[in-house]
N, C-alpha and C positions, 0 to 999 in steps of 0.2 A: 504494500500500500504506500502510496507516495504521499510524504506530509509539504509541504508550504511551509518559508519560512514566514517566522514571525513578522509582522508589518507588511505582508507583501499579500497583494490580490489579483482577480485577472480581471482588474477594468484598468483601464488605460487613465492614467491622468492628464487631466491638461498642462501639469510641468510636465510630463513626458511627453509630447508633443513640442508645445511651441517653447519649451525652455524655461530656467528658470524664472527668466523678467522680461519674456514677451505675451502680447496678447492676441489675441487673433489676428484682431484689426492690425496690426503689425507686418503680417505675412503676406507679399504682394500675391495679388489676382483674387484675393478675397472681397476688395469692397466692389460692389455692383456698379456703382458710377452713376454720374449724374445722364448721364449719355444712356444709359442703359432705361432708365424710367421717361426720360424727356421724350420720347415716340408718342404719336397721338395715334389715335386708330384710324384708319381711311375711312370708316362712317360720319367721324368727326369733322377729317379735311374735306370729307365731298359730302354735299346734302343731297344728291342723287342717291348714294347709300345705303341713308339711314331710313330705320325699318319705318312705315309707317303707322299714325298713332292707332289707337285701336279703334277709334269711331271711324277714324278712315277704310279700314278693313272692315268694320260691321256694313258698312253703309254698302260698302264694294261687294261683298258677299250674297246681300238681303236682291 
């Protein structure tokens, strides 16, 4: 039977990872960037698009 030493587990800590006085945010390619959320959707940039309202669909249907 295999014992483990004292003080030691098998989860992984975050000093064993990013060291002892780093943080995430520290480690490049981590942060998402402003570039990455500033996209708008193409329903937004064109009003051809976007779905329409729903009385417009009722009306269209009836």
């Amino acid at each position: 039977m295999k014992t483990r030493e004292l003080g030691r587990t098998n989860f992984i800590d975050t000093a064993d990872v990013y060291g002892p006085h780093r943080e995430p945010e520290d480690i490049v390619g981590t942060d998402i960037g402003p570039l990455d959320v500033s996209s708008t959707p193409p329903s937004v940039q064109l009003p051809s698009l976007r779905r329409r309202s729903a009385d417009e669909r009722t009306a269209v249907a009836r």
